[in-house]
N, C-alpha and C positions, 0 to 999 in steps of 0.2 A: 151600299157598303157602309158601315158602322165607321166611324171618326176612333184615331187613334184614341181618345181621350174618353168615349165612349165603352170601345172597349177593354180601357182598363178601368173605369167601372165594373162594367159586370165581371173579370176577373177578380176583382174583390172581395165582389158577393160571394165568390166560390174558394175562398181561398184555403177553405178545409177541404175541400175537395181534392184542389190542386194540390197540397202539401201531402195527398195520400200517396199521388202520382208519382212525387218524387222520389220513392222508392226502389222505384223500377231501376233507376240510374243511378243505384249505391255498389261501387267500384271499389275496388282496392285503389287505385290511382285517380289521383283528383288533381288538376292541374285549372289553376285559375288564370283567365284570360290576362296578358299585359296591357296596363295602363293604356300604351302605346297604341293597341289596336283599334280603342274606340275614342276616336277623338270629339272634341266640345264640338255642341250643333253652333257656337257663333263665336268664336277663338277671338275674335276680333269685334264686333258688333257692339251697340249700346246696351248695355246691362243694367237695370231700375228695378227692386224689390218694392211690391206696395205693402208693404207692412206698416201698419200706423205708428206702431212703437218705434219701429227705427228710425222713420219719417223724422219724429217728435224728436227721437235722441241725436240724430241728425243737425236738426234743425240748432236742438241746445247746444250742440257743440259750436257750430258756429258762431252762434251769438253770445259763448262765452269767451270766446276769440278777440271781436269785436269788440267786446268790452273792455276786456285786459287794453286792445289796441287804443280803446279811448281814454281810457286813462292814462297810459304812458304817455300819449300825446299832448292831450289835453293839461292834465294834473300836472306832469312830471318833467315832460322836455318840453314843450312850447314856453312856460314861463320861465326856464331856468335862465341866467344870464349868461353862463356857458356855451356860446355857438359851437364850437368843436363838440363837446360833451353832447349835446342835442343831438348834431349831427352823426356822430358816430352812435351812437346808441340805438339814434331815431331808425337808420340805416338796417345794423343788424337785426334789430327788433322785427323791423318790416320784413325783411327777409326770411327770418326765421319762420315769422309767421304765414308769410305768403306759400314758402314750402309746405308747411304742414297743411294749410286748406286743399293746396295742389296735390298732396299725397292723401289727404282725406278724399276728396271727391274722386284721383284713381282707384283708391281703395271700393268706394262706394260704385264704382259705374265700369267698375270692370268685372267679366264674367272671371267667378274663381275656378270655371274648370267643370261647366256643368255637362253629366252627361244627356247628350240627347233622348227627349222624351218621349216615352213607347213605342222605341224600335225592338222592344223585344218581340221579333214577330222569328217566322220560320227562316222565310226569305233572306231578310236581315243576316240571320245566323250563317246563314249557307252563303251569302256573299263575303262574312271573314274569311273564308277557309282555312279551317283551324285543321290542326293535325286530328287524328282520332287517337280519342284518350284524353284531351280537355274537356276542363268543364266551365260550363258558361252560367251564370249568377244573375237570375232575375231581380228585380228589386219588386215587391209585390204592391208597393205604392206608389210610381212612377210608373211602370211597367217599362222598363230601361234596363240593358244589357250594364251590369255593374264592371268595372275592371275591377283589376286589384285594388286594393288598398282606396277604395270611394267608399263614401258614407251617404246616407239619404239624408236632407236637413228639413225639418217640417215646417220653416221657415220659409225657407224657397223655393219647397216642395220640388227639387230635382236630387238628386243624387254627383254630389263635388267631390272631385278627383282629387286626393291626400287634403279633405276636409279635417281644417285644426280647431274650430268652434265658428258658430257663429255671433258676431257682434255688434250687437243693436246699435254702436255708438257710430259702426258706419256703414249701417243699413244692410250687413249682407254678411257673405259665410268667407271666411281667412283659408282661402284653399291655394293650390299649385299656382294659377296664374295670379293673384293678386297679393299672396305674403309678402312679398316684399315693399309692395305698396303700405301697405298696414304697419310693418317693421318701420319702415320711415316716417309715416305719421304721429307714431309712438316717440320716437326720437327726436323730430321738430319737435312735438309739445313739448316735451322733457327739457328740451333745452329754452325753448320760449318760456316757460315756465321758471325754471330757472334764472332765467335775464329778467324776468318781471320783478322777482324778489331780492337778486342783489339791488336792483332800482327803487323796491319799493326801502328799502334800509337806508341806501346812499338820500335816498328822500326825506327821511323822519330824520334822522342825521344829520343833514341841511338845513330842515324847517327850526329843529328846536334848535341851532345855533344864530337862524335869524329869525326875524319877525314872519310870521305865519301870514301875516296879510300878502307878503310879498313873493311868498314862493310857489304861489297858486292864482289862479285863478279864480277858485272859487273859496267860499266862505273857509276858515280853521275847521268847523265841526265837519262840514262836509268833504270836504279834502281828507280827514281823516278817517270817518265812513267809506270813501272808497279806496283808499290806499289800504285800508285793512280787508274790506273785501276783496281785493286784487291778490292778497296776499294770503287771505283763506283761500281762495282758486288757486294760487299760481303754486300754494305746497302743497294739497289736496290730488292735482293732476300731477305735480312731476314726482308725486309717489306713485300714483295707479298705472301710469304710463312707462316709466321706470321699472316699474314693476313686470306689463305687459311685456316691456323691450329685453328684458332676461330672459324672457321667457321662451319669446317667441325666438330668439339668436338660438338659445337651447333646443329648440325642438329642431330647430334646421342643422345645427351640429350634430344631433344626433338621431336623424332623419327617423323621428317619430312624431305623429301628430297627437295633439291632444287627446282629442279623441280615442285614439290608438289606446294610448298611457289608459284611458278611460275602460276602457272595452278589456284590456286584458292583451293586445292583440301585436303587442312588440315578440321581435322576434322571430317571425313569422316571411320576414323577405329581407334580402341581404342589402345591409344597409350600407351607405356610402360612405367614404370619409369627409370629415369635419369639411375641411375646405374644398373637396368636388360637390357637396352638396348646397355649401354656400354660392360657390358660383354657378351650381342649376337652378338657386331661388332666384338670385340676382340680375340673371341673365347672361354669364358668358365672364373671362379673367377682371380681376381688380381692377378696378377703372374708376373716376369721379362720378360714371356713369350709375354708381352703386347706390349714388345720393341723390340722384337724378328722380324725381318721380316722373318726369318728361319722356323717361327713354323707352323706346319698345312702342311711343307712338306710333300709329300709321294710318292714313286714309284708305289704305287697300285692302279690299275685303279679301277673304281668304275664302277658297273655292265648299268650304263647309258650310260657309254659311248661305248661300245658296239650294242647301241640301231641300227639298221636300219632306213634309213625313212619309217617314215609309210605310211602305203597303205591304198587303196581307192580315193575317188575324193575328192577335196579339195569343202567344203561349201559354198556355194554363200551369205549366211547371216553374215550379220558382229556381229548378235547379235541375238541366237540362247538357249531356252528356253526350259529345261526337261521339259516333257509332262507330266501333274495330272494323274496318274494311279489311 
């Protein structure tokens, strides 16, 4: 017997074929499966995209972190003679920034909601028991039973359940389980960003009232080389991030994904209000837990991800119709 992944290969080669087929099951009534029905082969599991590009864009964001962190420390609060001042800044600085790496690597190492890959088989289908009169949505490149409202990402090469793009900066696609992670990542930077450059100001404002030798560590030219690179970074990000975090609060307020906006494809399912879809991105009522990128952790695997691939032959129709009993 032929490996899932095998045969949606040869489904590929045929896929003019297949799209003749689809004919046969052209209804007046088209009813597409619920989100709900098909759920992610690993809800819970360790999620890793090998893409080199995000890898790399990855990698840069941390190390532009890192930076910003050494210079505040190094340049900025370690020589100040202000212990309070050091200390309160040092504090929120760290924190700020501590969150946002934590909401970057949720963001990066959580699945956004992939669906399982080449269950579009017969079997498969006839284990939903859908009513007769739905219509089930292959994805011709996955070979994956689509829900509503998923999109394929050639990226990830799976098919992610209310996919809103994907973002090289944290290695993977901004879908139902992990927006809110990416929302708060945005946010930490934005606001570390922002405390970098009231600092970098309150700094050059201090230096030229005193002697330059004394408010550094290191040499005048060079303290001033990095205090101005700190300060190109730190208004650079907490525009693009700022920018992201509008954006992204907007597409959950108005429960459309980019994508969506993109395709044309709003309107199309009844959408939720402002605040009940905030709190299905966030996980559950207002709470600190909104800021948390800790929460919804768990060691406990969920009985999905145990699933096998499923068996049988994968479907030649990309678009395949429960039969009127």
């Amino acid at each position: 017997m032929k490996s899932p992944v095998h045969r949606c290969r040869d489904v590929e080669q045929s896929r003019g074929q297949a799209w003749a087929r689809t004919t046969l099951f052209q209804t007046e009534h088209r009813i597409p499966i619920s989100k709900d029905v098909i759920t992610s082969s690993s809800a819970s599991a360790m999620w890793f995209i090998k893409d080199a590009c995000g890898i790399i864009c990855a990698i840069i964001t941390w190390l532009l972190v890192l930076y910003a962190e050494f210079v505040v420390l190094f340049v900025m609060l370690l020589p100040s003679k202000n212990l309070t001042y050091s200390i309160v800044n040092g504090s929120l600085f760290n924190a700020l920034a501590f969150l946002a790496l934590a909401s970057h690597l949720r963001a990066m190492c959580t699945d956004p909601g992939a669906v399982p890959k080449g269950n579009a088989t017969k079997e498969y289908i006839e284990s939903l028991q859908l009513k007769p009169g739905q219509v089930v949505y292959k994805c011709p490149k996955c070979c994956s039973i689509k829900p509503d409202r998923a999109h394929h990402c050639s990226v990830c090469k799976r098919c992610i359940r209310k996919m809103d793009h994907h973002c090289p900066w944290v290695n993977n696609c901004v879908g139902e389980n992990n927006q809110k992670y990416f929302v708060l990542f945005t946010m930490y930077i934005a606001l570390v960003s922002l405390h970098a450059l009231f600092m970098v100001v309150f700094h050059f404002l201090y230096c030229f009232e005193d002697d330059w030798t004394k408010c550094s560590s290191f040499s005048p030219p060079a303290t001033v080389i990095l205090l101005i690179l700190l300060c190109f970074e730190g208004l650079l990000f907490l525009i693009f991030t700022s920018v992201m975090f509008g954006t992204q609060v907007h597409s959950i307020c108005t429960d459309e994904t980019g994508i969506e906006r993109l395709k044309g494809e709003t309107g199309k399912w009844e959408k939720a209000p402002c605040w009940e879809a905030m709190k299905m991105a966030f996980g559950g009522p207002f709470s600190l837990t909104w800021c948390s990128p800790f929460s919804g952790m768990s060691c406990k695997k969920s009985s999905t991800e145990l699933d096998t691939l499923p068996h049988g032959d994968i479907i030649e129709e990309d678009v395949i119709e429960i039969p009127l009993n």
